[in-house]
VOSELUM-215102 format. One line per field, with one value per residue: residue number from 1; residue in three letters; y, z, x of N, C-alpha, C in turn. Coordinates in steps of 0.001 Angstrom, whole numbers. Example, Ala and Ser with C-alpha at 12.3 -4.5 7.8 and 13.67 -1.06 7.14 Angstrom:
2
num = [1,2]
residuo = [ALA,SER]
n_y = [-5690,-2250]
n_z = [7800,7080]
n_x = [13190,12850]
ca_y = [-4500,-1060]
ca_z = [7800,7140]
ca_x = [12300,13670]
c_y = [-3300,30]
c_z = [7800,7870]
c_x = [13200,12900]
% end
This chain:
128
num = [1,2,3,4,5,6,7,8,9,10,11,12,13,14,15,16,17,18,19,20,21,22,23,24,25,26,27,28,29,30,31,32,33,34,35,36,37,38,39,40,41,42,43,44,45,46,47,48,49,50,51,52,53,54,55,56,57,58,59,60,61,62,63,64,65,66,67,68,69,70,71,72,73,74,75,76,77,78,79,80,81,82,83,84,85,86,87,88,89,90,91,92,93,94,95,96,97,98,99,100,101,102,103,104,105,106,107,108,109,110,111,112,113,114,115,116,117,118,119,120,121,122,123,124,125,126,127,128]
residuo = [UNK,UNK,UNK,UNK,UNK,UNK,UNK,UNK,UNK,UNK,UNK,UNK,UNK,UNK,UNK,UNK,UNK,UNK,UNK,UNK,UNK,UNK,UNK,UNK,UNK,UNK,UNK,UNK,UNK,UNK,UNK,UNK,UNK,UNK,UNK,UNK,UNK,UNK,UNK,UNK,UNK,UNK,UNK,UNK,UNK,UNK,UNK,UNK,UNK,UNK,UNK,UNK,UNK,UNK,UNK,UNK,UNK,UNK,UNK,UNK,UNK,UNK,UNK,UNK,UNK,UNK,UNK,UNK,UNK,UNK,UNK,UNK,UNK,UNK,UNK,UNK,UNK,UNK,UNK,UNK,UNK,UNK,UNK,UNK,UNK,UNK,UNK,UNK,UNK,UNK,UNK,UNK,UNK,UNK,UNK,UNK,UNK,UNK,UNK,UNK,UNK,UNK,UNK,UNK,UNK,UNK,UNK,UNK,UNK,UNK,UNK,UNK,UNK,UNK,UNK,UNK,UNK,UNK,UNK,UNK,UNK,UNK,UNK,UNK,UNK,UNK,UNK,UNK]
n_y = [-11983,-15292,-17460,-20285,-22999,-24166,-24511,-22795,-20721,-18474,-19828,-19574,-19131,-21190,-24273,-27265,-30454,-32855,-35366,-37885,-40913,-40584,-40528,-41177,-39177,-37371,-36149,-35560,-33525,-31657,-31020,-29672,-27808,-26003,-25472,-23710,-21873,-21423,-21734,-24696,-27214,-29917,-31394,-30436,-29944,-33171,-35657,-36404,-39202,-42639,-45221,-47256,-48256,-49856,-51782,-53179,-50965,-47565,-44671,-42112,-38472,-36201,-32462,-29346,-26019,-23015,-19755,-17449,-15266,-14347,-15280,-13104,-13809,-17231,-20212,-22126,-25838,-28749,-32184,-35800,-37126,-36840,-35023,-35329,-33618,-32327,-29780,-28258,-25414,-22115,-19740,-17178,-18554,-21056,-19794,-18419,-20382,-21612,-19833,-20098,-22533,-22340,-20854,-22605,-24987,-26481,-26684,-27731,-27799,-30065,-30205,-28826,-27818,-25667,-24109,-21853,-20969,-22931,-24347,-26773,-28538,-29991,-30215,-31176,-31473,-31015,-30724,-28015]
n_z = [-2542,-2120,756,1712,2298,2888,5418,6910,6894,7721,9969,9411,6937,5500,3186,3222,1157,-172,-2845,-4664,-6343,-8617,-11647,-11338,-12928,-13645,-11094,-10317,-12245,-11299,-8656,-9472,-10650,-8763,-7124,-8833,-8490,-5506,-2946,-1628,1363,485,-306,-2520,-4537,-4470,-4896,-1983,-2159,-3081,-4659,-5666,-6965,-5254,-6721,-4769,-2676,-2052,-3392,-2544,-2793,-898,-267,1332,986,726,783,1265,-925,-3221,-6800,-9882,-12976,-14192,-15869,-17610,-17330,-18320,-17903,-17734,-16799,-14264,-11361,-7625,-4789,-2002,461,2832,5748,6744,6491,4577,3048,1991,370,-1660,-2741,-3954,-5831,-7448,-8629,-9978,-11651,-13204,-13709,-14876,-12334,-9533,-7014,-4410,-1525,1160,4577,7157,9985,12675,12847,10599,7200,5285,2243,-735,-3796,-7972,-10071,-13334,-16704,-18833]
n_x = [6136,6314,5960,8418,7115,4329,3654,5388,3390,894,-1824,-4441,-3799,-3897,-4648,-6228,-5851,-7026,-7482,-9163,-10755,-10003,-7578,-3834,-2485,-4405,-4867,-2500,-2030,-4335,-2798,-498,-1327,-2293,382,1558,129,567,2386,3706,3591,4827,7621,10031,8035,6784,3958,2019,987,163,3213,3096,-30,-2701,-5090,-6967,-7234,-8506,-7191,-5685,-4474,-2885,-1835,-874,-1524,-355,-2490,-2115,-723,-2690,-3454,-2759,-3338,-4721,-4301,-6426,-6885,-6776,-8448,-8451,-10971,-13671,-12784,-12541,-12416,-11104,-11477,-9900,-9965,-9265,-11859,-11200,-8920,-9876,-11859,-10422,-8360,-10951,-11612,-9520,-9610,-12137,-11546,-9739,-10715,-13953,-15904,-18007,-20279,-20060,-20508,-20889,-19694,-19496,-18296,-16985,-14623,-13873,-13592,-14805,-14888,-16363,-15530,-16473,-14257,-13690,-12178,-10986]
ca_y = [-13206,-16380,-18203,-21302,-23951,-23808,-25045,-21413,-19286,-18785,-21371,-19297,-19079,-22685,-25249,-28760,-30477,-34091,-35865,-38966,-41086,-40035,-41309,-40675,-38409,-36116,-35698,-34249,-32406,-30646,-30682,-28954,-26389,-25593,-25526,-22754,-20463,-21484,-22466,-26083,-27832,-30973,-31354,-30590,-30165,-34157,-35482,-37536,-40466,-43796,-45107,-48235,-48194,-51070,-52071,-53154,-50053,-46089,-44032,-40247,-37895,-34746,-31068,-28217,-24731,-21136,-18873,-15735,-14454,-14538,-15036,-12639,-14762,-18210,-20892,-23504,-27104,-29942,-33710,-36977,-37454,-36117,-35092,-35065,-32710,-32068,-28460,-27689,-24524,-20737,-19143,-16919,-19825,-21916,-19229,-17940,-21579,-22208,-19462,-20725,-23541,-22264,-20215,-23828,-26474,-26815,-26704,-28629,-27613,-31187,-30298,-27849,-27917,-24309,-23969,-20888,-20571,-23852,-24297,-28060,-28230,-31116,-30137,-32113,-30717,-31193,-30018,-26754]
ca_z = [-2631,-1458,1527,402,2486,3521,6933,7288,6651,9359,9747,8477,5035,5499,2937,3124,-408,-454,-4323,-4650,-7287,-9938,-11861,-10709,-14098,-13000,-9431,-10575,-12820,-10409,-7634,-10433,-11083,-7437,-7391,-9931,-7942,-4195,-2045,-621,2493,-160,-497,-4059,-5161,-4960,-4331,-1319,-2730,-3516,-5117,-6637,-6723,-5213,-6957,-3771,-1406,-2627,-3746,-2030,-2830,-523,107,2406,251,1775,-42,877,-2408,-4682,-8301,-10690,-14446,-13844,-16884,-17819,-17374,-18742,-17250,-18522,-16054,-13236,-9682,-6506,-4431,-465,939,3943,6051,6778,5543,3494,2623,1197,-581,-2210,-3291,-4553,-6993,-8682,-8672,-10753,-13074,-13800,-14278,-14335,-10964,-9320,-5675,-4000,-607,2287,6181,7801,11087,13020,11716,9345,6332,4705,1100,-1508,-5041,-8583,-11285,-14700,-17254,-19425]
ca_x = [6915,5888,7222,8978,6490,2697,3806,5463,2130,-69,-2889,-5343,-3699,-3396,-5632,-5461,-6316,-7220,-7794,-9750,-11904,-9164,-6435,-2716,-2411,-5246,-4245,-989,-2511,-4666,-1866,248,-1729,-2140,1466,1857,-614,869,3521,2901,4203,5537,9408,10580,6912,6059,2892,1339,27,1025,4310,2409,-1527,-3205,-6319,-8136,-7564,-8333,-5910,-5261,-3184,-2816,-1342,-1104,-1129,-430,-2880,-1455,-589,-3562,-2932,-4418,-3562,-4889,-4663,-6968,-6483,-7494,-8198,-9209,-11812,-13779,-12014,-13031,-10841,-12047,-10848,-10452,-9127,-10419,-13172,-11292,-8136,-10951,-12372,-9037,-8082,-11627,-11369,-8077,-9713,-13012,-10880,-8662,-10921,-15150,-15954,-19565,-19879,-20600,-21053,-19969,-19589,-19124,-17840,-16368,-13225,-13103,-14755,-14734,-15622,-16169,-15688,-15940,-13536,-13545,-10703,-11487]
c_y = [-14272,-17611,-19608,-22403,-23662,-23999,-23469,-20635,-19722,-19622,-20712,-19026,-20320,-23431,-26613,-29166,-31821,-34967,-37482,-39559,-39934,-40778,-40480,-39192,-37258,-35644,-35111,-33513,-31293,-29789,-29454,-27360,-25365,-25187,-24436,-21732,-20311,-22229,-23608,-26633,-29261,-30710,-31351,-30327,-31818,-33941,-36744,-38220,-41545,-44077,-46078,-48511,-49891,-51106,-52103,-52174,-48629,-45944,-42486,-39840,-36530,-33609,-30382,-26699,-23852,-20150,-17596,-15087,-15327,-14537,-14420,-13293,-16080,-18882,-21900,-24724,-27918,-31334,-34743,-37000,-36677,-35835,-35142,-34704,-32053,-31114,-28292,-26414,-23690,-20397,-18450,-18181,-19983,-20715,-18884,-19346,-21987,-21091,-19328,-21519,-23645,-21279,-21109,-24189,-25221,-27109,-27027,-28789,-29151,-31468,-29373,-27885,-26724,-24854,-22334,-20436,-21367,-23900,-25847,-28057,-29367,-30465,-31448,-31282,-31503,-30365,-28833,-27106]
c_z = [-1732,-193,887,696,3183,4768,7724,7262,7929,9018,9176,6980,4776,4571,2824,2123,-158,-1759,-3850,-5770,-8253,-10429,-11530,-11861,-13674,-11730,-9220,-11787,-12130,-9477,-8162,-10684,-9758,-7190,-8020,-9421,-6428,-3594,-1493,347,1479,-497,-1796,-4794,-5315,-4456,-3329,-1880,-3036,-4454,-6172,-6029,-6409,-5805,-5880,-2812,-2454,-2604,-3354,-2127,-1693,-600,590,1277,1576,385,-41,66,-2947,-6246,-9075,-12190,-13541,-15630,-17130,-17875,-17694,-18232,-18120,-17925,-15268,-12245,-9040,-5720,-2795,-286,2046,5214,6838,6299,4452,2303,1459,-84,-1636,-3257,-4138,-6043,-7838,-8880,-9924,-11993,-13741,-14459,-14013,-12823,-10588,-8097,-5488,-2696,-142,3646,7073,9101,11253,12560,10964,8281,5307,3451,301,-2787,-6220,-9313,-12383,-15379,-18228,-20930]
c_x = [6304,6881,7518,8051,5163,3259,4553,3993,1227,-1322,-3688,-4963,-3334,-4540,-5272,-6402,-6421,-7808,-8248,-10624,-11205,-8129,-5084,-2467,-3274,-4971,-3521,-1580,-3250,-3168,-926,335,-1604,-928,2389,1501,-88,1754,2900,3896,4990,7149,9780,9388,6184,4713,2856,706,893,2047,3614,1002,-1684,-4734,-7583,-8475,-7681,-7165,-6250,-4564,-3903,-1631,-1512,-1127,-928,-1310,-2937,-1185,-1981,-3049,-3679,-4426,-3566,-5046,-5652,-6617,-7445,-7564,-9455,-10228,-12257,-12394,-12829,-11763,-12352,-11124,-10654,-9176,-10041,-11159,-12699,-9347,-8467,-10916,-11536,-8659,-9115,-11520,-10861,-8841,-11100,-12169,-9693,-9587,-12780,-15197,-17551,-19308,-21020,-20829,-20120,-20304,-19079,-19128,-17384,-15411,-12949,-14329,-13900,-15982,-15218,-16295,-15764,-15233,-13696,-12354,-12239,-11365]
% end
């Protein structure tokens, strides 16, 4: 069973999810999916991100997961567009989250930053 908010699980089952260079439609579509496979620190399931997009500044959405439970059926998703989706956590967190994340969408590793205990990761996604 899953606890009810990432902010319960211990830090190492902690990932933090940041979306960018997407439209609001894809963002919750990712977030969504995430959502389905893991408890998140968000109230009701919303998402962080803006209420009304401004043209001139980016747009971010984030989330906290707990990836303590693994999921073993994962579905495919689909999106209009690329993502870009930044990871970042434990070594095995990350890893846990990235493989929902390649059995959702296309997945195009776009960079990584190891550390001791953190591991910061840039993905692109595509839909399936």
């Amino acid at each position: 069973m899953k606890p009810t908010a990432a902010s319960q699980a211990p830090p190492e089952q902690r990932v933090q999810v940041v979306l960018s260079a997407c439209s609001a439609a894809d963002a919750e579509t990712v977030l969504d999916a995430l959502r389905r496979y893991f408890s998140t620190d968000t109230a009701g399931g919303a998402i962080h991100g803006p209420t009304t997009p401004d043209p001139a500044r980016p747009t971010v959405w984030t989330a906290t997961f707990d990836t303590s439970q693994v999921p073993e059926d994962v579905s495919p998703a689909e999106l209009s567009d690329k993502v870009t989706i930044d990871v970042q956590g434990g070594p095995v967190a990350v890893a846990r989250l990235r493989d929902v994340l390649h059995r959702t969408f296309e997945v195009e590793d776009a960079g990584t930053a190891s550390g001791d205990q953190e591991v910061d990761l840039q993905l692109t996604l595509r839909g399936r």
